[in-house]
C-alpha positions in Angstrom: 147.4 -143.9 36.3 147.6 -142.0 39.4 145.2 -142.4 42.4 144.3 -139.4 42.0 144.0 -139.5 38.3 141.5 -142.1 38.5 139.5 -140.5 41.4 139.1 -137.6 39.2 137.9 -140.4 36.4 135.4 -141.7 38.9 134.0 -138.2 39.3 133.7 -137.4 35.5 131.9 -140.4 34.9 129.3 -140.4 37.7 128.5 -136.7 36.1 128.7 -138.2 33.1 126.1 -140.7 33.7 123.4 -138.3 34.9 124.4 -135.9 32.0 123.7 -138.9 29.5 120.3 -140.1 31.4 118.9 -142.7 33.1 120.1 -145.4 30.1 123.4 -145.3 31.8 125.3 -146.8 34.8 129.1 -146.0 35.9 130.9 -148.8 37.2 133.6 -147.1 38.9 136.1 -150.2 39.0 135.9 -150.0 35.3 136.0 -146.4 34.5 133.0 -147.6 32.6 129.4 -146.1 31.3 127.3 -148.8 30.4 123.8 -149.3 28.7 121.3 -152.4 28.2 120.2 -153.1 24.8 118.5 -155.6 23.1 121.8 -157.7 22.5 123.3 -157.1 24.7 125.1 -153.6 26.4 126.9 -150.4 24.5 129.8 -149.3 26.7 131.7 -145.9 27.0 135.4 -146.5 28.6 137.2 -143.4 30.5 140.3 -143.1 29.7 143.2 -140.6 30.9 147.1 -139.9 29.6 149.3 -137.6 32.2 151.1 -135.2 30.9 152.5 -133.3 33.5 150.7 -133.5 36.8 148.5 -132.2 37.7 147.5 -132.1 33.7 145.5 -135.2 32.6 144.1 -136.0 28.9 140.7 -137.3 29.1 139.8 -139.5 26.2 137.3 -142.3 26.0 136.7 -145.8 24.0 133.1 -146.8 22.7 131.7 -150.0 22.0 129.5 -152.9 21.7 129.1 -155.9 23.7 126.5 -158.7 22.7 125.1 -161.3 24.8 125.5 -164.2 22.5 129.1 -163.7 21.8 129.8 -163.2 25.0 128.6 -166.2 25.7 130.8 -168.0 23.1 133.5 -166.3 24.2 133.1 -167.4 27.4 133.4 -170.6 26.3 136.4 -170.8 24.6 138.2 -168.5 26.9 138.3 -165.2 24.9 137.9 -162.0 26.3 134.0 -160.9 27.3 133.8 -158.0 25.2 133.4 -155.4 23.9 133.1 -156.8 20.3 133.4 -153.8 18.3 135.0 -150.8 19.4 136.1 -147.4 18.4 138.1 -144.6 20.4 137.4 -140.9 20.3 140.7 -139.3 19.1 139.8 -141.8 15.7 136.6 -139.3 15.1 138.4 -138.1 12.0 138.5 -141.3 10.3 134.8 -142.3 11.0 133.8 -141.7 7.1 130.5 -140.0 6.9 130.2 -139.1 10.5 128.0 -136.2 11.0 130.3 -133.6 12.6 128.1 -132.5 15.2 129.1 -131.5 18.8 132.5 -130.3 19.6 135.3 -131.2 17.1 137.9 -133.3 19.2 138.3 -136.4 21.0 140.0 -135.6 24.1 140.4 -133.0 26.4 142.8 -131.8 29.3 141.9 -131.7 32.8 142.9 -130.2 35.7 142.4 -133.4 38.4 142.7 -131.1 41.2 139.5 -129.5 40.0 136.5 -131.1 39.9 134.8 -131.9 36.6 132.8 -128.7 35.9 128.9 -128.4 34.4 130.6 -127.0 31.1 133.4 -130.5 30.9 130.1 -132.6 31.7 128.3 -130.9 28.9 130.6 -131.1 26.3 132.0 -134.6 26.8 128.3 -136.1 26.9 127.8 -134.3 23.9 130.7 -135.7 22.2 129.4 -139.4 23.7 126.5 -138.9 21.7 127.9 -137.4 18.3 130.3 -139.9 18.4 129.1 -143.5 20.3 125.6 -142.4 19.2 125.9 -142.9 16.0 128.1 -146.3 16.5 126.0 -147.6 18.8 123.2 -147.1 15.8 125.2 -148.8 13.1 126.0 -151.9 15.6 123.0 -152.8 17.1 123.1 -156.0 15.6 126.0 -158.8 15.3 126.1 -159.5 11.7 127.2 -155.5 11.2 129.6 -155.3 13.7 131.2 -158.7 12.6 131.3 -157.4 9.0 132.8 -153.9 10.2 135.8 -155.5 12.1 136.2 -158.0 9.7 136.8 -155.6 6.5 138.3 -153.1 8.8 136.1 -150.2 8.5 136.7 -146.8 9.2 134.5 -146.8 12.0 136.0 -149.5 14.6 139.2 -150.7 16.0 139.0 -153.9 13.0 141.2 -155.8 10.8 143.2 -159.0 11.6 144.3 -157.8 15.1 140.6 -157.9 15.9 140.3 -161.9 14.9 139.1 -163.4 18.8 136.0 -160.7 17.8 135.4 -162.5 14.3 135.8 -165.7 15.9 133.3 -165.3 18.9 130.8 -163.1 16.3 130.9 -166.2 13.5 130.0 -168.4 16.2 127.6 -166.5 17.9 125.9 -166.1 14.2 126.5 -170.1 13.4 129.0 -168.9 10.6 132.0 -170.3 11.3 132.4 -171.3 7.7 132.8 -167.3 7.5 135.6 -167.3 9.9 137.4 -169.9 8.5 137.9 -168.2 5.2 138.4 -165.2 6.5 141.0 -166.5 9.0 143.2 -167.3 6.1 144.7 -163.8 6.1 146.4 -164.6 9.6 150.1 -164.5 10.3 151.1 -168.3 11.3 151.1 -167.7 14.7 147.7 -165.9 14.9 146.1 -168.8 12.5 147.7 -171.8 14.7 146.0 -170.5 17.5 142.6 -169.2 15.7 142.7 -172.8 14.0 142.6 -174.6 17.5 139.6 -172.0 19.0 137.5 -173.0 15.4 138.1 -176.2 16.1 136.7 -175.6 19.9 133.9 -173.8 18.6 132.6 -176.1 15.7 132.7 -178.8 19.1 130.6 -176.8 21.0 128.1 -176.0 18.0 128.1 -180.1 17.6 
């Protein structure tokens, strides 16, 4: 991404973070929105794809980071977070997701202009159709470990997700759940997931 690209970013999302309220911090280093929950934080990630400068497509990630697993993960050397996560050009596949708000997932900037009133409004508004919603559904560990363990519709799931499962089991003190779910692994993946269980049943004692 071009410096110039990601000072545009930087703009967007201060705006963005007034637009959404006072829930919400930018951390400009990040290109990240982020809010305080009760578990932990729900996090919006900017997001831009050149096309032909100065054209950029804006498009955004949305997901949930809990304090527990992060914790855990921590521990065992696994990324922080988020846990669960969805991105907004997947809007389609999010089965029984009220379509409210404008109807796409991305949108194409001019970074030589700065983000207008109208892009602030419509891309907050899309936040909260969109991450709302998620943000509902996985407020609490044990759904968002179920969702990216069965791969649902509505995150990022499935076996490439299995360093979420593993730090979500732990955090719940159900590794017994990971470990028969870890059996769908490629070798590879299940050599290395079988050393981390082993790590995390240790630290559980």
């Amino acid at each position: 991404m071009s410096s110039d690209a990601r000072k545009y970013l930087q703009a967007l999302g201060a705006g963005l973070a007034e637009a959404l309220g006072p829930g919400y911090r930018f951390h400009k280093s990040a290109l990240e929105l982020r809010a305080a929950t009760d578990a932990g934080e729900n996090l919006v990630t900017l997001g831009g794809a050149m096309r032909h400068s100065p054209l950029v497509d804006v498009a955004f990630h949305f997901g949930c980071s809990y304090g527990a697993a992060k914790a855990v993960a921590k521990q065992l050397g696994l990324q922080a977070g988020p846990h669960i996560v969805q991105y907004s050009l997947n809007r389609a596949s999010m089965k029984g997701l009220p379509m409210s708000g404008p109807g796409r997932g991305s949108w194409s900037v001019h970074i030589g202009t700065p983000p207008d009133a109208t892009l602030l409004t419509e891309i907050a508004t899309a936040i909260r159709g969109m991450a709302g919603p998620f943000f509902e559904r996985f407020a609490g560990m044990a759904a968002a470990r179920d969702a990216v363990a069965a791969d649902d519709s509505w995150c990022l799931g499935g076996r490439m997700q299995w360093r979420s499962v593993l730090a979500l089991d732990a955090a719940l003190g159900e590794l017994d759940h990971f470990r028969a779910w870890a059996a769908r692994l490629d070798p590879l993946n299940a050599q290395e997931a079988h050393g981390l269980l082993l790590r995390a049943e240790a630290l559980r004692g």
